[in-house]
N, C-alpha and C positions, 0 to 999 in steps of 0.2 A: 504494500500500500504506500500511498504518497506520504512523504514526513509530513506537509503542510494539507491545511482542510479547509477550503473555500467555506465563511462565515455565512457569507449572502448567497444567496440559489441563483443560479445563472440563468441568463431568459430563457433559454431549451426548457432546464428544469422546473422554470414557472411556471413554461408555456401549459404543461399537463399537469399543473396544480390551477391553472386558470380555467383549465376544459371541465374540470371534475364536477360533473351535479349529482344528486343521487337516480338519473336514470343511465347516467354515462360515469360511474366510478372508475377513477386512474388510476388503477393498482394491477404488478405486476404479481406473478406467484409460483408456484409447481409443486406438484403432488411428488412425495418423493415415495418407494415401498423397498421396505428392509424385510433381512430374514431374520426369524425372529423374534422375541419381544424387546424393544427397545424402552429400558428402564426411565420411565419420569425423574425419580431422584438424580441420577448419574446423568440423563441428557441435560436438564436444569445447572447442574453445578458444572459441567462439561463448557454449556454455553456464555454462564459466566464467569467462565475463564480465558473465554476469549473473545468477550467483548473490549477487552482493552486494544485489539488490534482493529476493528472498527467502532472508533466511538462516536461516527454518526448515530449508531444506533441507540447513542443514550441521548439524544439532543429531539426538542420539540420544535416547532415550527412558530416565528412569530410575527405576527402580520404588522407593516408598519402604517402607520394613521395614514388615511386619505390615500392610498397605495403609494406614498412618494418615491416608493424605492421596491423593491422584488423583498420578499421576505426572509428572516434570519432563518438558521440555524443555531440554538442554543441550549447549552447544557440542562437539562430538567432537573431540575433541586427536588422533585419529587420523585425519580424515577426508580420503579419497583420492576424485576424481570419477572415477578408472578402477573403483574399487570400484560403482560406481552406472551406468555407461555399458558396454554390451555391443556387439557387433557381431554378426551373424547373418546368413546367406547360405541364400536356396531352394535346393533343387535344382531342376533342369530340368524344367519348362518356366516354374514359376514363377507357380503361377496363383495367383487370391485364395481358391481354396478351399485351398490349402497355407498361404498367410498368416494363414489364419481357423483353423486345428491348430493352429498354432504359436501363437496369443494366445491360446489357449484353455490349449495346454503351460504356459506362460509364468502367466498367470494361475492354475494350480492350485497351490498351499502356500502357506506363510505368508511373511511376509519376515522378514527377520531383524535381531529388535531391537537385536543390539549395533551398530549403526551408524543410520543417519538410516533412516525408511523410506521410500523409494522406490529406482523402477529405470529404468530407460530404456535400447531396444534398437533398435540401427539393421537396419532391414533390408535388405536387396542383392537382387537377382537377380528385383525383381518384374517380370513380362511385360509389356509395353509403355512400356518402359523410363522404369519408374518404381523407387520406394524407399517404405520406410515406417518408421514409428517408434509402436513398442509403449510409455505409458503405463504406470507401477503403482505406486500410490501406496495408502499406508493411509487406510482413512476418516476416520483422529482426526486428518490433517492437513486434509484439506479436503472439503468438499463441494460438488456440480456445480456450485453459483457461483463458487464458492471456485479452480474447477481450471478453469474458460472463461476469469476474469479473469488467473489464471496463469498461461495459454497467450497471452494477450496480452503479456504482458513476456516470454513465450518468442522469440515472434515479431514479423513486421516486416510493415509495410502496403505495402511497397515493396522489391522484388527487392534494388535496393542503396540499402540505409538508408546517415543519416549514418554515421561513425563513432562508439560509443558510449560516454558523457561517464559512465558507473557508473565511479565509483573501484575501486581493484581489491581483492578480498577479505582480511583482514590476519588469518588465523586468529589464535586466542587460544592459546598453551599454558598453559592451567590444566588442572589434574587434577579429574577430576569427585568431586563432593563425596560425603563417604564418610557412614557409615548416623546417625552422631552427628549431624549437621548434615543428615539430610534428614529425622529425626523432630525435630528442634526447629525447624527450617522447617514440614515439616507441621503441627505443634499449630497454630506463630503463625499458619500461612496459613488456618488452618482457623478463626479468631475472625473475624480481617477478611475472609475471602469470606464467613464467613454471614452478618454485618450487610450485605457489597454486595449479596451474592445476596435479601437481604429487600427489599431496598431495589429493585433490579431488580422485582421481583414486583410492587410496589404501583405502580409508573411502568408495568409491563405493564396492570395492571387499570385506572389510570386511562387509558391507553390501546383499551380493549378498552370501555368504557361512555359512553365522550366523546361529547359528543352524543343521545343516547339517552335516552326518557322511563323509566319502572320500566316500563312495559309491551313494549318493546323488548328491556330487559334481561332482565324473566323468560321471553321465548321464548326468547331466545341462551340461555339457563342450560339452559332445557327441550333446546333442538337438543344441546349440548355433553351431558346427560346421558344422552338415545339415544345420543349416537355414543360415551361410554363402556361403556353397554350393549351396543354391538354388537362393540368390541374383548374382551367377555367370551363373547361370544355365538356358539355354534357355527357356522360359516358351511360350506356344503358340498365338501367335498373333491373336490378335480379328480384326473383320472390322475396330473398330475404333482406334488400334497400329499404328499410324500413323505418317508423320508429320506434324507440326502445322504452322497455318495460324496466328497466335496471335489473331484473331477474337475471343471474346467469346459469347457464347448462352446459357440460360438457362429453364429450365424447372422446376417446384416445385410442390409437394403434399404437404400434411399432413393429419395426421389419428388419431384417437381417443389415446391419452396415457393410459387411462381404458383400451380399447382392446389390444393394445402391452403387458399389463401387467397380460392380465387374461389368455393372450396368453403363457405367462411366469409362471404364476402359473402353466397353466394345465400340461404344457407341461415339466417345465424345464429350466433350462438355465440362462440368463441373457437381458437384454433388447438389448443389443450390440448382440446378437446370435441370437435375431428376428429379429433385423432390417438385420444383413448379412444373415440370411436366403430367406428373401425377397427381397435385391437385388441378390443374386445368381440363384433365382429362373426367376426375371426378369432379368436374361443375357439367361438363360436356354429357354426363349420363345422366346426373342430376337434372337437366331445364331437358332432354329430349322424354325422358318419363315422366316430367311434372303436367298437372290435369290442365295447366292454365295452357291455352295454345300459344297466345302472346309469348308467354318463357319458349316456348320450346324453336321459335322464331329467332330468337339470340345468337347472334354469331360468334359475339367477340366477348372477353373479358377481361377487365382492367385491374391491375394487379397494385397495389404497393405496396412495397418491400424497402424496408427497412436496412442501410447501409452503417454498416460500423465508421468513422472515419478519424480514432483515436490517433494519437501519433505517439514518436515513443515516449514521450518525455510524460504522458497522458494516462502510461496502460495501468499505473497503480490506482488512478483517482474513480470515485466513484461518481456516479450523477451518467449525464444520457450526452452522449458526444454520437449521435446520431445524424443521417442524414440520408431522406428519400430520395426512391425511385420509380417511374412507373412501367409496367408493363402492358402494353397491348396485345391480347395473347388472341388470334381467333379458334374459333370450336368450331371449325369443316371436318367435316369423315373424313380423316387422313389418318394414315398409319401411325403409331405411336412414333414409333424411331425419326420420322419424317416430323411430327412435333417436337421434340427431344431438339430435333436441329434448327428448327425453327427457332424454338428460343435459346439456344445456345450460339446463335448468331443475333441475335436481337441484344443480348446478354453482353456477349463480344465489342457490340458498338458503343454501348452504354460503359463499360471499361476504358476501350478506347479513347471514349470525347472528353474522359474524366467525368460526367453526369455528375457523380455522387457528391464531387466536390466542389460544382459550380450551383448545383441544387443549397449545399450546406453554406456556400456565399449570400445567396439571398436570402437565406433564414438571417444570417447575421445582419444583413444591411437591416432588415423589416424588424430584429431584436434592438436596434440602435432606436426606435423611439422611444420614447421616455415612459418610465415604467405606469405611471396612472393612463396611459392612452392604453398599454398592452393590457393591463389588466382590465378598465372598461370593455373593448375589442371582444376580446376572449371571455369575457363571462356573459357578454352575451353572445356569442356565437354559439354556447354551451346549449343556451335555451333552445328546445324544441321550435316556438313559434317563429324565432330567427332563422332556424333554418329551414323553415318553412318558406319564409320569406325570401331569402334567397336562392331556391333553388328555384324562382322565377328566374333569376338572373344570369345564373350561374352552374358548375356543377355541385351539386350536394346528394348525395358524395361523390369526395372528391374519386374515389374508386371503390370496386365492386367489397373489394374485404385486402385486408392484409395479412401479408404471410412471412414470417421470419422463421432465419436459419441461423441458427447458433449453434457454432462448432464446442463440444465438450471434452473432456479426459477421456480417452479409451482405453483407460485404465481402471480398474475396480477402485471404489473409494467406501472407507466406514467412519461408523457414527456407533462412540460408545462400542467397538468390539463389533456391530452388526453391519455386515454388506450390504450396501445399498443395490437394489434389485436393477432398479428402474427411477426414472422421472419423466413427468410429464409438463412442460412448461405451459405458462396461463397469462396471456398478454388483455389488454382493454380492450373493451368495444366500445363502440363513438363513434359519432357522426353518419348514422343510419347505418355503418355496414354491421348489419345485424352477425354475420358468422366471420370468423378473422381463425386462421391458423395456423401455431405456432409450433417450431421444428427445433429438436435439439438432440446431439451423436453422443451418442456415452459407453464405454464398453462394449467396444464392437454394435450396439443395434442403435435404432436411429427412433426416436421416439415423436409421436406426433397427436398433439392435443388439438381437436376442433373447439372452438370456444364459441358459446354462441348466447344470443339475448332468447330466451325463454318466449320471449312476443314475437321479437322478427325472425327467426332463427330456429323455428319448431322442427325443423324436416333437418339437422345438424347431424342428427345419429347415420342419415342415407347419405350425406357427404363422408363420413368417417367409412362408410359400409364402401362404396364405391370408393375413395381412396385406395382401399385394398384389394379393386376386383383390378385397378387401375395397374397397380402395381405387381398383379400376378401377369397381368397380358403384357406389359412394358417385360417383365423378364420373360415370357415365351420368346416373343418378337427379340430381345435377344439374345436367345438361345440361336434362334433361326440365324441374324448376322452374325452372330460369333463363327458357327461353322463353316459358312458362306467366307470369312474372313482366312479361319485357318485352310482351307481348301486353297484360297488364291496364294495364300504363302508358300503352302505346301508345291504347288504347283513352279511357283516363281522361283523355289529351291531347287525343284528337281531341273526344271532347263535349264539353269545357271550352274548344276551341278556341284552346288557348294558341300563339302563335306560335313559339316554340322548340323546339315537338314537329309531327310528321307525318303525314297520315294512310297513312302507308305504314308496316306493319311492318316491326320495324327485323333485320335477321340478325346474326348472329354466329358469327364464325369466330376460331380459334386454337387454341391445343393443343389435347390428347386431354383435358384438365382443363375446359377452358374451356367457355364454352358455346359448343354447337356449330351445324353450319347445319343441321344433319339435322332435329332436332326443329322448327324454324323453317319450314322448307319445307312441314312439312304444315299450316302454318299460314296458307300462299300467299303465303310468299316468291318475290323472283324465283328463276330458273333458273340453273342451272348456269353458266349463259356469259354472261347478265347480269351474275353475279355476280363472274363473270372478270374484266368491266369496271371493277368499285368497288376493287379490291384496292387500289390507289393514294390512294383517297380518303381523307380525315381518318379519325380511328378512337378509337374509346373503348371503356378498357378497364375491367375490374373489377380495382379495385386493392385490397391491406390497410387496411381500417378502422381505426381504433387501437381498443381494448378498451371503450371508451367510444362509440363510434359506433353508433347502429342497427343492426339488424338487418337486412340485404337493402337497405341503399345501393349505389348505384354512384357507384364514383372511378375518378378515369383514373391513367394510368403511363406514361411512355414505355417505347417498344423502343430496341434497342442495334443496331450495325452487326454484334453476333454474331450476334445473333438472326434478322438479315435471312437471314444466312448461311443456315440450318438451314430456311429456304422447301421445301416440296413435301418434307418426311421423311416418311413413313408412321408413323403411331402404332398401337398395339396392337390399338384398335376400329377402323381401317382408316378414319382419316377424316386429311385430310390435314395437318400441324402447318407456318400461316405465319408465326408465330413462335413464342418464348414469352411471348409475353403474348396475352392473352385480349382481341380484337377485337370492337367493336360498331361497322358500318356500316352507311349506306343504301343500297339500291340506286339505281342512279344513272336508271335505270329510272321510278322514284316524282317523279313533279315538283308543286309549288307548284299551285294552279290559274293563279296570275301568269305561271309558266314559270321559275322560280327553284328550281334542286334543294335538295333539303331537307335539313337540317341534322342531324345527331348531336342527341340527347336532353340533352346535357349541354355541347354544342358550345357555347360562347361566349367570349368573350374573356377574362374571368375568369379560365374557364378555362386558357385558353393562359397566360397570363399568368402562373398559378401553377406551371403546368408547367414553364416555363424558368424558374421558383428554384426549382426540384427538388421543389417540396409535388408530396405524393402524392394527398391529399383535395381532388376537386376539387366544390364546390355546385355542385348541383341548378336548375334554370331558376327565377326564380322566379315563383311566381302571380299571375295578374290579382288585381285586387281587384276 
């Protein structure tokens, strides 16, 4: 974390202290589930023990007279962690669909600003004898980076950590400063943030044209002035554009992180361009089954999505260093893989023009007005009849629902001795988009929370259901290019006659994500019972590229002695899962014309080599000259 702690909330983080009403509450959260029971006493004294390493979390919110200035952050001379920590018990039987009520109960109102905002709730009595722990925090403390890197000082990498060396918390009894002293704080603070805050803008812009001839710079100006046109620009209303009840409901999946990523090798792209491919494709099932014929006339959908744009000097602090994007995604009968590339070029330009950073310039210039106009502005714009009003004028909303991807530790993490299973993240709803859904990678799987308004947003559980028909047809489709892909390599080896490729096509077997044997076989792979034979053999797998890699490389991974475990499970399209990791062998079948059976595609020493120092990217054979 940062040594120093910004006193006064910066206008990002006003901005969604200013949105908050009680039918649009601004608080972020996530269902976490342990194995387990996780002890109240021991999680209690656990947590305040390490509240001295964020002690925003002991600071109350305080609003300054007449809004002269963004409100403080200050120590609470009354603060009690029983006030902030609940305990909560299912009834019987105790399943995840009672668990998913209850964070939905739980997340409906506001919280309550005379004390710090957040909450946290243990819960008891879940079915296979686990526990969980309900998240809820306001949005002006942090943002989905902001709350992954402080579940890291939550938690521990190891069931029994050292003991912990945090000093112990020394509250302060001062009385919080009364209205004389927070309007002569606001005037002075309000001279020197607008010099910093000027000063921030020009270090942005010479960051935003670095590099770049005039001819660069005037496309990015062109891109940045469509994408203001199209936040003014009517975008088409779904069932769930609506308005809100402040009620929230939730639904959640999660899916193999191996498959999203072999998904991304075969295909392309980024893991952020799988996951929107798959919910674009579940809204696309969603409005052609809906009864209204109007919806099912809808071609397009507008997306925004939420960009990180911290720097480094940044990554300790907390609060929302965010900045939009939007997407125009259409919903034509088009093959997945053929959307997949759609928006992974759409994606590509948006990277390119810099967007994310010329998007987060104009939030700064429109933050430079003076805090009683922002906070007037924004508290009515919060009002329903305002945006009533508006959207005579304008678009309201500004897009269909929002979607964020927050990358996690794909490593196991505990609380108190107990592995955390899973989490489900839980962002706001506002400004009519009734459903918004939010993504986050943790230990290998990729977990995904629909979050929806109980009024606009009743049909939320058939976006969650279709997510995942989404995501089984995205991995057949490529199953299909994978083999399609190894075949032209296979091929491009044997003409060129490179000694590290085969003339035998190569199969592929592993999960229901991976490529699989099916499609292979009709391509006159061995048989069934040959292929019985090879399981043992060396194997190469399709592993995560980093963002900068190619499109459609193959890298290997190891398997685990869990994974071996989970041999011969049946998976959903009834192909058989021999681990999880996604397997490329030969058959043993294919021999050398010497009599030397034939090697993996990527099979070299190299390779081994890098495999036992854990690199994931393993090079490619390389060519004759």
């Amino acid at each position: 974390m940062s040594n120093t702690l910004r006193q006064r909330l910066t206008p990002m983080d006003a901005f969604f202290l200013y949105l908050e009403t009680h039918e649009q509450p601004m608080h972020v959260g996530s269902v976490c589930i342990f194995e387990g029971r996780v002890s109240y006493a021991k999680f209690l004294k656990h947590l305040q023990s390490r509240l001295g390493l964020v002690p925003r979390y002991r600071q109350r919110l305080i609003t300054v007279p007449l809004h002269l200035g963004h409100p403080l952050w200050e120590d609470d001379p009354n603060f009690k962690i029983t006030n902030h920590v609940f305990r909560v018990r299912l009834s019987e039987p105790g399943t995840e669909e009672q668990l998913r009520q209850l964070a939905g109960e739980i997340m409906t109102g506001v919280l309550d600003r005379n004390k710090p905002l957040w909450e946290v709730y243990l819960v008891d009595g879940l079915e296979g004898d686990r526990s969980a722990l309900i998240f809820k925090v306001n949005h002006a403390m942090v943002d989905g980076v902001a709350g992954v890197r402080l579940a890291m000082v939550l938690f521990d990498l190891d069931p029994n950590p050292p003991a912990s060396a945090v000093p112990p918390v020394k509250p302060k009894k001062k009385s919080l400063p009364d209205a004389k002293a927070l309007i002569h704080d606001a005037l002075w603070d309000g001279v020197l943030s607008s010099l910093d805050h000027w000063t921030r803008i020009q270090r942005k812009i010479g960051r935003f044209i670095e590099g770049w001839e005039t001819p660069q710079v005037a496309d990015a100006v062109k891109k940045w002035a469509q994408t203001m046109g199209s936040f003014l620009a009517a975008c088409p209303r779904l069932p769930f554009n609506q308005p809100l009840s402040g009620q929230r409901v939730l639904a959640w999946r999660s899916f193999s992180f191996t498959d999203i990523r072999t998904i991304r090798t075969v295909c392309g792209g980024t893991v952020n361009d799988v996951m929107l491919t798959i919910v674009a494709t579940a809204l696309h099932k969603y409005l052609q089954k809906h009864p209204d014929a109007k919806a099912r006339r809808i071609e397009s959908v507008r997306i925004l999505v939420p960009v990180n744009v911290r720097q480094e000097d940044e990554r300790g602090d907390l609060g929302n260093r965010i900045s939009f994007v939007l997407l125009d995604i259409p919903l034509r009968d088009e093959k997945l893989v053929e959307r997949l590339q759609s928006i992974q070029l759409q994606s590509r330009e948006v990277k390119q023009s810099r967007l994310a950073t010329s998007v987060s310039l104009m939030f700064d210039v429109l933050q430079s007005i003076p805090a009683p106009v922002q906070a007037a502005l924004l508290g009515t714009l919060a009002r329903q009849e305002t945006q009533n009003l508006l959207s005579l004028f304008t678009a309201v909303p500004p897009a269909n629902l929002i979607v964020t991807n927050v990358p996690g530790p794909q490593i196991p993490l505990y609380l108190v001795g107990r592995k955390m299973l899973a989490t489900y993240p839980i962002l706001p709803v506002c400004l009519e988009m009734g459903v918004n859904v939010a993504i986050v990678s943790y230990d290998q799987r990729v977990f995904v929370c629909v979050v929806a308004d109980a009024q606009a947003g009743s049909e939320y559980e058939q976006i969650a259901a279709y997510m995942e028909e989404a995501f089984n047809e995205l991995r057949s489709a490529t199953e299909i290019k994978g083999a399609e892909y190894v075949q032209i390599v296979r091929a491009r080896e044997r003409d060129k006659g490179d000694d590290a490729g085969t003339t035998a096509p190569v199969t592929a077997e592993g999960t229901s994500a991976s490529i699989s044997s099916q499609p292979l076989e009709k391509a006159g792979t061995a048989s069934k019972a040959r292929r019985g034979k090879t399981q043992n053999k060396k194997n190469v797998v399709p592993a995560a590229p980093s963002s900068n890699e190619p499109a459609g490389r193959i890298t290997k991974q190891s398997g685990t002695a869990h994974e071996k475990e989970n041999q011969g499970e049946p998976t959903p399209n009834g192909k058989a899962v021999l681990s999880k990791k996604a397997k490329l062998t030969v058959p043993a079948s294919k021999k050398r014309a010497n009599g030397r059976t034939s090697q993996p595609i990527l099979g070299d020493s190299v390779a081994s080599e890098k495999l036992s120092r854990g690199d994931s990217t393993v090079p490619g054979p390389k060519k004759k000259r």
